[in-house]
N, C-alpha and C positions, 0 to 999 in steps of 0.2 A: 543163022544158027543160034538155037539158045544156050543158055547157061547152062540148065539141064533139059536133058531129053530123054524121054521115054518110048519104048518100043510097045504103042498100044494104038491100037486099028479106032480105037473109038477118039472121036474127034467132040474135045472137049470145050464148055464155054470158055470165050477171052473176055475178061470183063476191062470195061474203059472206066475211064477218071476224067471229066471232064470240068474246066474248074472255069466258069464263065465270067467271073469276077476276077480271073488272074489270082497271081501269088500262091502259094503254098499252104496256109493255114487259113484260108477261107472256105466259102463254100465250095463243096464238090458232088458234082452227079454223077453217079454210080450207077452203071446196069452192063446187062451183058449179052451178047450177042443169041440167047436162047431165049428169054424169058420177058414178060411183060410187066415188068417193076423196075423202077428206079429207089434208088436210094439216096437223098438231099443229105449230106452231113456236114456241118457250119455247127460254130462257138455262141453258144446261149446267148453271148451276148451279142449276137449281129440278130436274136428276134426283133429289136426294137426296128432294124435298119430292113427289115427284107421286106419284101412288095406283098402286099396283103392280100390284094386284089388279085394279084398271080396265083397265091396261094391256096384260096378258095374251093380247097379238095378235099376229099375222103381221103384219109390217109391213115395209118397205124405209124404210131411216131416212140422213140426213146430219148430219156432225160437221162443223164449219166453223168458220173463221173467215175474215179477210180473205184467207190467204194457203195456206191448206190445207184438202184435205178429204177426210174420208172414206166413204164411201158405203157399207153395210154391210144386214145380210136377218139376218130373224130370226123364230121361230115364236113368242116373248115377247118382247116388243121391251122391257116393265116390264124384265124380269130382266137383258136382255141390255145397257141403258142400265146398271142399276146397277153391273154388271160394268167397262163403259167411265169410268165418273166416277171409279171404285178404280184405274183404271191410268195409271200417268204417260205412255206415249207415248200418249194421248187426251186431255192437260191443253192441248194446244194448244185445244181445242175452246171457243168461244165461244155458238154457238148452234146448238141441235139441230131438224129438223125430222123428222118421220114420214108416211109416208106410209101413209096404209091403208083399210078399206073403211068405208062412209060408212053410219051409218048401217044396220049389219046385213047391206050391199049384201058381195058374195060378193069377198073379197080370200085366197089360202091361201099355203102359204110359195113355191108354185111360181112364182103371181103377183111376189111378194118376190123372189125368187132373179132373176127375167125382167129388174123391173128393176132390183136390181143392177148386172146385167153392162150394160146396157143406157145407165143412167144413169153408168153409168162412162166407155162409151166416149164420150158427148156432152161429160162434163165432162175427159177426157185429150184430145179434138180442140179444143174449147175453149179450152183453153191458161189459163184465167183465173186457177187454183190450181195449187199439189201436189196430184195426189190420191195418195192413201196410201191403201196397200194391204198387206192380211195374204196371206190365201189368194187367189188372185187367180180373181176372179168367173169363171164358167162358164156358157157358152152351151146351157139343156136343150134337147136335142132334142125336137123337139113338131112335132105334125103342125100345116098350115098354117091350120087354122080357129082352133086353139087360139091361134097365133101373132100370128093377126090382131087377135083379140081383145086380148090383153095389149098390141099396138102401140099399141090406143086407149088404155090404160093409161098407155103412156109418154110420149102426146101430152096427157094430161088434168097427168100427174103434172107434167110440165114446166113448162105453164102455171101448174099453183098453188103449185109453189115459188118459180116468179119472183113470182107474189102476194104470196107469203108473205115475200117479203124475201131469199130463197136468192141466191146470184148466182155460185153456182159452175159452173151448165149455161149463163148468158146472163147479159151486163149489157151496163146503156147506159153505161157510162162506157169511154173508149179505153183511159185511164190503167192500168184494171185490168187489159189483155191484157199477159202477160207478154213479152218480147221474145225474139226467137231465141237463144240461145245458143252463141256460134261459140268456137272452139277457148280464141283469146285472152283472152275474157270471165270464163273460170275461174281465171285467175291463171296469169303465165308458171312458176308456180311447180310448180302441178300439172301440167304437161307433164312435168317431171322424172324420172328414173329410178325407179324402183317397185325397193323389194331384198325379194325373197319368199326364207323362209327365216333372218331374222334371228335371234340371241340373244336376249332378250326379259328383261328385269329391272328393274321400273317402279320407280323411287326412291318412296318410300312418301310416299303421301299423293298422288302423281300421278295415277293411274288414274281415267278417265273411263270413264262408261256411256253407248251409243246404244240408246234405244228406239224402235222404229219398225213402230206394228203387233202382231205377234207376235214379230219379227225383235229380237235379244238378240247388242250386243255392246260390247266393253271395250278401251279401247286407254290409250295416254299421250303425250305430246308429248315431245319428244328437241329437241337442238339442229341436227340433219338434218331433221328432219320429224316424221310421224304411226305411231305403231307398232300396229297392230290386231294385239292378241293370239291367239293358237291356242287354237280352241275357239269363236272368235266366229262367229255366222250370216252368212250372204249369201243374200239373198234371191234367186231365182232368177231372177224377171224383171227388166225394166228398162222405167220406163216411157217415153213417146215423148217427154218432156218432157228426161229425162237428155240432158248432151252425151254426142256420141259416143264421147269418151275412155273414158266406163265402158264400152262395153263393149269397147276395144282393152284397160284394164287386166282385163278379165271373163276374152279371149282367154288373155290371160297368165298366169290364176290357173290358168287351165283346161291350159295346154299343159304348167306346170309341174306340173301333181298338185297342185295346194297346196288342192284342196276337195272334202269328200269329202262323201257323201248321208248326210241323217238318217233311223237306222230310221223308218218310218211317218207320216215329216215329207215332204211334197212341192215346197214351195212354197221352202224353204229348203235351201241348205248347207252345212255346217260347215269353216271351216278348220285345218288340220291342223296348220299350222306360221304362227308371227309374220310380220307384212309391216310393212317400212316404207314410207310411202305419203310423195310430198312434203311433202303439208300436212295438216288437219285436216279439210279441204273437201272434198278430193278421196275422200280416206279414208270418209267420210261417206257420198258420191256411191255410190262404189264397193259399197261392203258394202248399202246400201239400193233401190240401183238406181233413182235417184230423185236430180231435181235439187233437193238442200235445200242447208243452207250447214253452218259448222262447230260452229254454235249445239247441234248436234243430239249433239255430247257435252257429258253433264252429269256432273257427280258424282255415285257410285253413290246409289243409294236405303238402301242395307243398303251402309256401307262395312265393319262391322263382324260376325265371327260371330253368327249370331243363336241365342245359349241356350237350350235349353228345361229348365226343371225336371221330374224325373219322379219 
């Protein structure tokens, strides 16, 4: 007998936990007696420890933590993790999960790419996290049986992320919906004049890095505000979660010429000439297209020429 019981004819999935490394806060495979997906969820920091060669799949995987997340597709997911643990704008990441086929059961990268985009836009309607974004997920075109299929996909994946412990597509707690973000919420300070076209000459030792994704860029703090260097990215979208200020200052960068296209680069682009932004927040906002705070400049990784001997 269970705990609780229900008086319904329709027989529902039981999902397992299956934790093959023993203990409690390691990894766990996840799937359920309906569907053809497992779910791998283990601590970011066991990428370095897990078997590469095993992992060597299509998979649709998330980077998480309480307060960000990034939802990402890959044809090796082994390789493509390892990749992510080497990068500092993925150190936010707490706990990873993967989604993939169960068992031999048929998953390829198209499945992956599906849901991606898919599982993105549940967790940017959702409002729960940041989600973070490089190249920004793409809808494939696929005739509608193909499509049907993958939808059971992303109704199977959903459910055993939230098994799995995920809570960036759904949670029960209220606390964790983020709240709207109205004008004044961002500081009266970021409403302030934006000067596109400054002078730009960081007293040494100032110069901060923003990573975010792929997006690459470098500014310093002034006694006016936030300076983002010439040369730095912007990424091209904005997500729904951004106040609307990014994109009236977006309008601005654009009306002035101050952002030009990178060869062969789509998703980002490059600014031409120095901006000073009011604050360190806004500056953030703006260049990432994305509502994080001012945490998101660090000190570079390489402050210094890196030598090579030849």
């Amino acid at each position: 007998m269970t705990l609780f019981s229900a008086n319904s004819s329709v027989q529902t999935a039981c999902t397992n936990v299956h934790r093959p490394m023993g203990g409690i806060e390691g990894l766990r495979e996840v799937h359920d007696d309906v569907g053809r997906l497992t779910v791998s969820a283990f601590p970011a920091a066991m990428i370095k420890d897990m078997s590469m060669a095993r992992a060597a799949v299509p998979a649709c995987y998330v980077l998480a933590d309480h307060c960000t997340a990034y939802i990402g597709e890959t044809g090796n997911v082994g390789r493509r993790l390892s990749d992510h643990y080497r990068d500092q704008s993925k150190s936010f990441a707490r706990e990873v999960y993967v989604i993939s086929g169960y068992e031999g059961a048929w998953f390829d990268t198209t499945a992956a790419l599906y849901l991606q985009y898919r599982l993105t836009k549940i967790a940017e309607q959702a409002g729960l996290v940041d989600v973070m974004k490089g190249t920004n997920p793409q809808l494939l075109e696929l005739p509608s049986h193909k499509r049907a299929s993958l939808d059971i996909f992303v109704e199977h994946g959903d459910r055993l992320l939230f098994d799995a412990g995920c809570r960036v597509l759904r949670s029960n707690f209220a606390s964790q919906r983020r709240p709207v973000v109205e004008a004044d919420a961002i500081g009266l300070d970021d409403t302030g004049p934006m000067q596109i076209g400054v002078v730009a000459t960081p007293p040494v030792g100032s110069e901060l890095e923003l990573a975010y994704g792929e997006l690459w860029a470098r500014g310093y703090p002034t006694p006016e505000g936030f300076v983002v260097m010439a040369g730095s990215e912007v990424r091209s979208t904005v997500n729904p979660s951004a106040p609307q200020i990014v994109e009236t200052r977006r309008d601005e960068l654009m009306d002035a010429e101050a952002l030009v296209s990178i060869p062969g680069v789509e998703d980002r682009e490059r600014l031409c000439v120095a901006v000073r932004f009011p604050s360190a927040a806004i500056a953030a906002k703006v260049v990432t297209g994305a509502h994080v705070d001012s945490s998101k400049w660090q000190p570079p990784r390489y402050p210094r020429p890196i030598l090579i001997a030849w």
